[in-house]
PAPALO-390608 format. One record per atom (N, C-alpha, C, O): residue number from 1; x, y, z. Coordinates in steps of 0.05 Angstrom, whole numbers, plus 5000, padded with zeros to 4 digits. Layout:
N
REC/NUM/X/Y/Z .
...
END
This chain:
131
REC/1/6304/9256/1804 .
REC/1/6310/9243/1778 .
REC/1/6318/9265/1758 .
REC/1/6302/9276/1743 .
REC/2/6344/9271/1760 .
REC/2/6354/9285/1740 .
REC/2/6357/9277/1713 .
REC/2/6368/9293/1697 .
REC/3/6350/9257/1705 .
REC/3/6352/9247/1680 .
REC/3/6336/9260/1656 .
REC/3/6344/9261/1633 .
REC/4/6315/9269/1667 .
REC/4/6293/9280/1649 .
REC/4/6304/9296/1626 .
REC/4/6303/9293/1602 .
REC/5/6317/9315/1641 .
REC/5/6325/9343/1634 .
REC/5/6340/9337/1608 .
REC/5/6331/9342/1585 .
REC/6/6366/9325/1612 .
REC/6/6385/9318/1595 .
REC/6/6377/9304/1574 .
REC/6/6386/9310/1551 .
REC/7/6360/9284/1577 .
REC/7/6348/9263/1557 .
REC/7/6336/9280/1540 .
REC/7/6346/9283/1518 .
REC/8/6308/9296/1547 .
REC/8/6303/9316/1530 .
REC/8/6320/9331/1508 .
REC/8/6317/9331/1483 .
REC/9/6338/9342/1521 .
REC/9/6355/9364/1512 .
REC/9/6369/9351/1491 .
REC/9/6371/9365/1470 .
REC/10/6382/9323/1490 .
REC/10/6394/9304/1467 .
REC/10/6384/9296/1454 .
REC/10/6392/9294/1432 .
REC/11/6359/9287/1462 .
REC/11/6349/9273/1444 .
REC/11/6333/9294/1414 .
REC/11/6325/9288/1392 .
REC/12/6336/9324/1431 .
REC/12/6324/9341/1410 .
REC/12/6352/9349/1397 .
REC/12/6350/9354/1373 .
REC/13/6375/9351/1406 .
REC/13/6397/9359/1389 .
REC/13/6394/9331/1367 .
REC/13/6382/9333/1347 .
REC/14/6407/9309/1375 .
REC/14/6405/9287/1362 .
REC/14/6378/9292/1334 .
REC/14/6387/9299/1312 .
REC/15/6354/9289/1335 .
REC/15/6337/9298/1316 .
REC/15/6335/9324/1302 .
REC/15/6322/9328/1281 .
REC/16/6350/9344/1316 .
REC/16/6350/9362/1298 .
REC/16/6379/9352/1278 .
REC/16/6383/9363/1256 .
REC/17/6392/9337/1287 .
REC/17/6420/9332/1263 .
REC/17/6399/9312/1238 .
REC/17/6400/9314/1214 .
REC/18/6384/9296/1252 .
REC/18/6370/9278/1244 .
REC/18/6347/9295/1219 .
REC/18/6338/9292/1196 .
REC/19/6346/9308/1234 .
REC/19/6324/9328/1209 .
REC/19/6344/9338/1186 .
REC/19/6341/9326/1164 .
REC/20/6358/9352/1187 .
REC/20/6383/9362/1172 .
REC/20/6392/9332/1152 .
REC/20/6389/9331/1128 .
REC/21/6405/9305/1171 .
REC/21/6400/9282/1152 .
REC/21/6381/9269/1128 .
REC/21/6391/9256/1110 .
REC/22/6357/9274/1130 .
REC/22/6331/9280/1121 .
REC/22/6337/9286/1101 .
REC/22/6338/9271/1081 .
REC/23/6344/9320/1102 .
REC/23/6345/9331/1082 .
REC/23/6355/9329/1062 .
REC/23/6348/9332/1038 .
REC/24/6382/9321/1075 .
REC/24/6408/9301/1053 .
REC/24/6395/9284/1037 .
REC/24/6393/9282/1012 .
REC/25/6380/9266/1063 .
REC/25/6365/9241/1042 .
REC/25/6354/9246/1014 .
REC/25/6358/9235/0993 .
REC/26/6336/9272/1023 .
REC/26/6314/9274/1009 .
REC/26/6329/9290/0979 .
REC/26/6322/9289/0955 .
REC/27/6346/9300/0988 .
REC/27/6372/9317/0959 .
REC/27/6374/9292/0944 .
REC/27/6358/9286/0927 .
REC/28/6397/9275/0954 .
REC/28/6415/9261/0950 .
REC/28/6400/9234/0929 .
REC/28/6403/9228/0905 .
REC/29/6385/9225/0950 .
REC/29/6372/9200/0939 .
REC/29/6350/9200/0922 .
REC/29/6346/9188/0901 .
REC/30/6336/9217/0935 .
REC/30/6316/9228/0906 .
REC/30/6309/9260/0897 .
REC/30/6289/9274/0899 .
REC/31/6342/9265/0883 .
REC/31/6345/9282/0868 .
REC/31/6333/9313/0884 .
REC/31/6336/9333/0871 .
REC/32/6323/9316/0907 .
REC/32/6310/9330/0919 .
REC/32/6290/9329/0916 .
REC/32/6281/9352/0917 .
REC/33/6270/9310/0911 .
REC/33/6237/9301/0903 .
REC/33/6233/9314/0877 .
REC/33/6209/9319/0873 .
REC/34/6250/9323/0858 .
REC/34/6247/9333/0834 .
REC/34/6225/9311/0814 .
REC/34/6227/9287/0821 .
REC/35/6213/9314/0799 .
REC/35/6199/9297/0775 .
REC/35/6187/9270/0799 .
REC/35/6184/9247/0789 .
REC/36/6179/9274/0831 .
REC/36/6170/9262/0851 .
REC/36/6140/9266/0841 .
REC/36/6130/9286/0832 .
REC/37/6125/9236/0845 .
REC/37/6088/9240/0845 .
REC/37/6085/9262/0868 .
REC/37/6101/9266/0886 .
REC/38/6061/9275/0864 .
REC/38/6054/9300/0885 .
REC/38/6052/9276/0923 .
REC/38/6065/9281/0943 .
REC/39/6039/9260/0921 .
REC/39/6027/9236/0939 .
REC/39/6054/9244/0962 .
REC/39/6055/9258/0983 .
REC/40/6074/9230/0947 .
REC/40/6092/9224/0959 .
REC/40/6112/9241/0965 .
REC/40/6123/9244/0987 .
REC/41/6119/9257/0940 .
REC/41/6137/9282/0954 .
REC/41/6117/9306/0973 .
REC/41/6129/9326/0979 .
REC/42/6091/9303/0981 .
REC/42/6079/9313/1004 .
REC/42/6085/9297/1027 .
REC/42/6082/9306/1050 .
REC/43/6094/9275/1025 .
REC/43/6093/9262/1052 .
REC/43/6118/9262/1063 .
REC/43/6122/9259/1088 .
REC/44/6136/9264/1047 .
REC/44/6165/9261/1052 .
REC/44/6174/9286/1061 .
REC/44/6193/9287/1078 .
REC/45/6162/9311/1052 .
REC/45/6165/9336/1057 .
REC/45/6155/9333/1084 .
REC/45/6171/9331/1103 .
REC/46/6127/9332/1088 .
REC/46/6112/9336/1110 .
REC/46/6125/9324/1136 .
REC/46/6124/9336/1157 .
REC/47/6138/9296/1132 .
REC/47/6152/9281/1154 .
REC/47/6175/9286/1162 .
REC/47/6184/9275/1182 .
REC/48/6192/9309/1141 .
REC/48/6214/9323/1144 .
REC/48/6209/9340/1167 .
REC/48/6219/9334/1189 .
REC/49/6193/9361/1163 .
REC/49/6186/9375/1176 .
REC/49/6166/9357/1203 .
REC/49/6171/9369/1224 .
REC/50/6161/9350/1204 .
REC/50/6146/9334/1231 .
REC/50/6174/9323/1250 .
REC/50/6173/9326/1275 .
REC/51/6197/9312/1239 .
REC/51/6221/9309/1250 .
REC/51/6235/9327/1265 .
REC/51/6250/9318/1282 .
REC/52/6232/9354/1261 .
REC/52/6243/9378/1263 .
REC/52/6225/9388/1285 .
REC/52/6234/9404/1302 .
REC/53/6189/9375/1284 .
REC/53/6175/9394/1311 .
REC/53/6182/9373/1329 .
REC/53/6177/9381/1351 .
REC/54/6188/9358/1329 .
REC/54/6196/9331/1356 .
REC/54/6224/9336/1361 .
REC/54/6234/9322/1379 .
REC/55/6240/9352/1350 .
REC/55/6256/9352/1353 .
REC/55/6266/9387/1371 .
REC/55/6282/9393/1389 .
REC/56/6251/9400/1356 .
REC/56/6246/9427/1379 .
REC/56/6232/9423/1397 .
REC/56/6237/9439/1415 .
REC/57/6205/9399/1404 .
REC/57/6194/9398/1431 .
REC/57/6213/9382/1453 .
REC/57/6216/9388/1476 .
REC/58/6224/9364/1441 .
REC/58/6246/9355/1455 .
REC/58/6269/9368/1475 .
REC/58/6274/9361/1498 .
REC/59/6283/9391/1455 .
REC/59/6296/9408/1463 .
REC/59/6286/9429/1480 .
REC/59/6299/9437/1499 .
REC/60/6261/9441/1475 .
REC/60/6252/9463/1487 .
REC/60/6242/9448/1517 .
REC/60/6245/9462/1536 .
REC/61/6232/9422/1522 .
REC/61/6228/9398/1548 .
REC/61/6253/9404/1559 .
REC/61/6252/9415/1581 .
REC/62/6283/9399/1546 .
REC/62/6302/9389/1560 .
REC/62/6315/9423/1574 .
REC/62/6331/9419/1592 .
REC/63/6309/9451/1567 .
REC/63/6313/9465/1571 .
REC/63/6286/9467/1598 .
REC/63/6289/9463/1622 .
REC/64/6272/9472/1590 .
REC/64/6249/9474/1618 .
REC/64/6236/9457/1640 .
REC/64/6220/9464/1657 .
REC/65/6251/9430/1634 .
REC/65/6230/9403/1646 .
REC/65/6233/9408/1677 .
REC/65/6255/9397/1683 .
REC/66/6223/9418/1698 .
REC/66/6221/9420/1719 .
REC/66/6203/9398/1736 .
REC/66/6180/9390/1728 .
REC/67/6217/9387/1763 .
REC/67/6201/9356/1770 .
REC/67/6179/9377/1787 .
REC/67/6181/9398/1800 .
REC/68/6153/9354/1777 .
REC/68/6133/9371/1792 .
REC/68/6125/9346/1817 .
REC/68/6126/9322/1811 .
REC/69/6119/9356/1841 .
REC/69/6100/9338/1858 .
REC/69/6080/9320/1865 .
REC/69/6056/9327/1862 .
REC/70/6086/9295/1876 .
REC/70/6058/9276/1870 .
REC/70/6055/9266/1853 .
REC/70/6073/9258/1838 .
REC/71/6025/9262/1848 .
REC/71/6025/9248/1824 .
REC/71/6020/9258/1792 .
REC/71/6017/9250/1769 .
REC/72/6023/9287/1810 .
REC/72/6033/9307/1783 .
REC/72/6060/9295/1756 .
REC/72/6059/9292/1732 .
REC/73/6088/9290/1783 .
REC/73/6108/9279/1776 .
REC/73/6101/9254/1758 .
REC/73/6107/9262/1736 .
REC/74/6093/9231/1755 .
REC/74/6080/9203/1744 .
REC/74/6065/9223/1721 .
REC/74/6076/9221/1699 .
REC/75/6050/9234/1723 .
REC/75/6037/9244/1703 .
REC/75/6069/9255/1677 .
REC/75/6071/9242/1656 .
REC/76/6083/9271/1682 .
REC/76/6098/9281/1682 .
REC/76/6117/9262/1661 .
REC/76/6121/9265/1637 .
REC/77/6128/9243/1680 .
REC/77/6144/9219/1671 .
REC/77/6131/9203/1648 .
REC/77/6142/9189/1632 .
REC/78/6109/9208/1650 .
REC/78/6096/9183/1626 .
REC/78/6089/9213/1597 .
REC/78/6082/9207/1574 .
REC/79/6092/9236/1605 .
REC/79/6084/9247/1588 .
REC/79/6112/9250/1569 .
REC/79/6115/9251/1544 .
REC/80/6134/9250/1597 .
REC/80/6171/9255/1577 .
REC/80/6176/9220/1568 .
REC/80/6193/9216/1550 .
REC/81/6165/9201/1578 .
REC/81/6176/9182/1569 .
REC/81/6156/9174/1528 .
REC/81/6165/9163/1508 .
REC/82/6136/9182/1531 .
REC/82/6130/9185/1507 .
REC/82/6142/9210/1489 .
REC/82/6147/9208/1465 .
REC/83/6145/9233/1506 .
REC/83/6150/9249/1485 .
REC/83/6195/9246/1474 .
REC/83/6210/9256/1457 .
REC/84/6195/9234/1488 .
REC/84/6224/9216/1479 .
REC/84/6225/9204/1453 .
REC/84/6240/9209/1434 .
REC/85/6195/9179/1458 .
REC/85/6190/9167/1436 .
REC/85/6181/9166/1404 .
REC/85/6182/9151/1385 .
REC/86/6167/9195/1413 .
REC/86/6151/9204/1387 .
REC/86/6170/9204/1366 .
REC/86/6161/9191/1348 .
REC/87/6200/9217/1357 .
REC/87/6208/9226/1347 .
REC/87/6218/9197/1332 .
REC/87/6220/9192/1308 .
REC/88/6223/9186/1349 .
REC/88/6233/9150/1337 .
REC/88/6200/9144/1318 .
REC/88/6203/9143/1294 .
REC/89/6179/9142/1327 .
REC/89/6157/9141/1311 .
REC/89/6164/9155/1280 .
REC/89/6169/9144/1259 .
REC/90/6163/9187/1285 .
REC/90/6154/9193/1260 .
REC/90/6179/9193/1247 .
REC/90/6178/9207/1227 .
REC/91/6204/9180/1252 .
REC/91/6225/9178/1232 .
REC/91/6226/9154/1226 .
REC/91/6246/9146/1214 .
REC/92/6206/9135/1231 .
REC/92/6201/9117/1213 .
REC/92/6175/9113/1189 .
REC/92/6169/9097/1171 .
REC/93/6163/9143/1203 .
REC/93/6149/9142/1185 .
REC/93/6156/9156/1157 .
REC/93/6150/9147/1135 .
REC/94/6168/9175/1162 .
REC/94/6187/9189/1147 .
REC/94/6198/9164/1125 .
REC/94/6196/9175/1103 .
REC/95/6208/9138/1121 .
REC/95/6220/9123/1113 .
REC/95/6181/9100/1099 .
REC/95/6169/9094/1078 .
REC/96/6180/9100/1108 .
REC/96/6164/9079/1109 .
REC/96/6132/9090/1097 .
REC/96/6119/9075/1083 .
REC/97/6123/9114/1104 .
REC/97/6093/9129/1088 .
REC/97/6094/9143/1061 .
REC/97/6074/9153/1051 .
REC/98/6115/9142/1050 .
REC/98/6108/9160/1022 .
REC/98/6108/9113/0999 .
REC/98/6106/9106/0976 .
REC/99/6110/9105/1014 .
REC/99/6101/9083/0993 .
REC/99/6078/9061/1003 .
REC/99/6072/9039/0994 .
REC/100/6069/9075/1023 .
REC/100/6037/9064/1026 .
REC/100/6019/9073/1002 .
REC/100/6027/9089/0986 .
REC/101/5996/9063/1002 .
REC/101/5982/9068/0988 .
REC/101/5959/9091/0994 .
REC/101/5957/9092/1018 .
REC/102/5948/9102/0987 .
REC/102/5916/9128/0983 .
REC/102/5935/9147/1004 .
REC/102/5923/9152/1025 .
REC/103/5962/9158/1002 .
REC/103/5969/9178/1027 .
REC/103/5963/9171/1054 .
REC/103/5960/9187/1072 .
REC/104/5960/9144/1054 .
REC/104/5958/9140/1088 .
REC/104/5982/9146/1111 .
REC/104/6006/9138/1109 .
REC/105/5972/9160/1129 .
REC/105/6001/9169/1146 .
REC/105/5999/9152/1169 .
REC/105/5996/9168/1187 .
REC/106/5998/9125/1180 .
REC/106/5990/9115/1202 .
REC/106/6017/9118/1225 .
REC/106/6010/9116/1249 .
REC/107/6042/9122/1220 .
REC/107/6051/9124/1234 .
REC/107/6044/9160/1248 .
REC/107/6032/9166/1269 .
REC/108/6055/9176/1230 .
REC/108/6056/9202/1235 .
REC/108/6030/9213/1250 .
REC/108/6029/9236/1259 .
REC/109/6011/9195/1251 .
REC/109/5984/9201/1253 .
REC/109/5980/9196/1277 .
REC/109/5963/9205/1291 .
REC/110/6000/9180/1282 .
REC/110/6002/9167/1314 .
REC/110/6013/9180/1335 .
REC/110/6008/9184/1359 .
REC/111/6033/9187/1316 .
REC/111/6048/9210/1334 .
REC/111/6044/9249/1337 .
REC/111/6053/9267/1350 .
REC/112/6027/9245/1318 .
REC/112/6015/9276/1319 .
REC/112/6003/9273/1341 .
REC/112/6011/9286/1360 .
REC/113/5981/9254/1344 .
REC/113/5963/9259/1362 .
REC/113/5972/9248/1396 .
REC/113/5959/9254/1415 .
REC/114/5995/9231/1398 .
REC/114/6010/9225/1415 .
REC/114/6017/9256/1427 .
REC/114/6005/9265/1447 .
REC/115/6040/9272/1409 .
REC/115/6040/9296/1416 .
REC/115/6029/9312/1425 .
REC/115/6042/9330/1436 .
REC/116/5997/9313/1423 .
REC/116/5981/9331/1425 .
REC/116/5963/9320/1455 .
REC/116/5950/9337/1468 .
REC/117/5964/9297/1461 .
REC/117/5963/9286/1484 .
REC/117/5982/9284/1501 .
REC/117/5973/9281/1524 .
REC/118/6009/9286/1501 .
REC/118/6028/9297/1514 .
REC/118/6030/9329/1522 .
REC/118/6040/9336/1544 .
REC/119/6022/9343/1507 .
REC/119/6014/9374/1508 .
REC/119/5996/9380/1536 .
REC/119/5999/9393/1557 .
REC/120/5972/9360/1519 .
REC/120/5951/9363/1546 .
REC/120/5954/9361/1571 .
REC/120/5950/9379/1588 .
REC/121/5963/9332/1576 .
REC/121/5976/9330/1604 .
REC/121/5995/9347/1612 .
REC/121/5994/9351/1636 .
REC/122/6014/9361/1596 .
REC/122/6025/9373/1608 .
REC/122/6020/9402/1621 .
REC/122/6031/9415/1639 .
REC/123/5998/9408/1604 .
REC/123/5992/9433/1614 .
REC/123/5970/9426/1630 .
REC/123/5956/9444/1639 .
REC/124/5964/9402/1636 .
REC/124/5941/9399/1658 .
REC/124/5958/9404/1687 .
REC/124/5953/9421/1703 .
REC/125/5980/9382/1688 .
REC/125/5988/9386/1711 .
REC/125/6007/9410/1709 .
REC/125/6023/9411/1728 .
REC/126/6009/9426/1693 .
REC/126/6025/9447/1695 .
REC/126/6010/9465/1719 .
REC/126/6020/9474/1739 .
REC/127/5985/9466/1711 .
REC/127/5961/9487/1721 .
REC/127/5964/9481/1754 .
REC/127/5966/9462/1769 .
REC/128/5965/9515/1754 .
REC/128/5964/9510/1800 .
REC/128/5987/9499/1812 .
REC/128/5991/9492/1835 .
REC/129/6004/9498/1789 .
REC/129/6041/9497/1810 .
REC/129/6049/9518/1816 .
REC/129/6043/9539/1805 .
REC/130/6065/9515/1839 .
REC/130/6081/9539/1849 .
REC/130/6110/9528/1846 .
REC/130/6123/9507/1848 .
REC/131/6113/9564/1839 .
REC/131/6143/9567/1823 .
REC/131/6165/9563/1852 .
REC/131/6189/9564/1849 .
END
């Protein structure tokens, strides 16, 4: 399954243009968060940048994703088919968390820790492969 590789690799170019879009947004539409409540121009900032690390883990996957063995591989597959998805998560949260209420991040929150469970697995079954 060669697909891995490539999917990675686009889907982090694609978000990194996507991050750069962001930025536009964030100029364009509101002034660059100038005379912004603190609440919200933290979250908008913060989700900017959260776009940009899904978007280098993406790329740095699509550069290294090597198929591993067993049920290593399945492990593997469910860790790239989420980490595909994350970036669709927090660019809606990006849109959608700076006008919740008390700074709640529920999307971004989802996907941090998505991320960080994708990490794990990966370096679980990374452990004790041969090159």
């Amino acid at each position: 399954m060669r697909i891995w590789r490539p999917l990675h690799f686009w889907t982090g170019i694609v978000f990194v243009i996507i991050f750069l879009l962001t930025g536009q947004y964030m100029d364009l539409a509101h002034n660059h968060l100038e005379g912004m409540a603190d609440g919200p121009r933290m979250i908008y900032r913060s989700g900017h940048i959260y776009i940009l690390f899904a978007a280098v883990l993406n790329l740095v996957s699509g550069i290294y994703w090597n198929e591993l063995p067993g049920f290593r591989k399945k492990l593997q597959i469910l860790a790239s088919v989420l980490l595909l998805l994350l970036p669709w998560v927090l660019l809606y949260g990006f849109f959608q968390e700076p006008h919740l209420q008390g700074l709640a991040r529920p999307w971004s929150s989802m996907a941090l820790y998505g991320t960080f469970g994708v990490a794990v697995v990966l370096a679980a079954v990374g452990i004790g492969r041969k090159e």
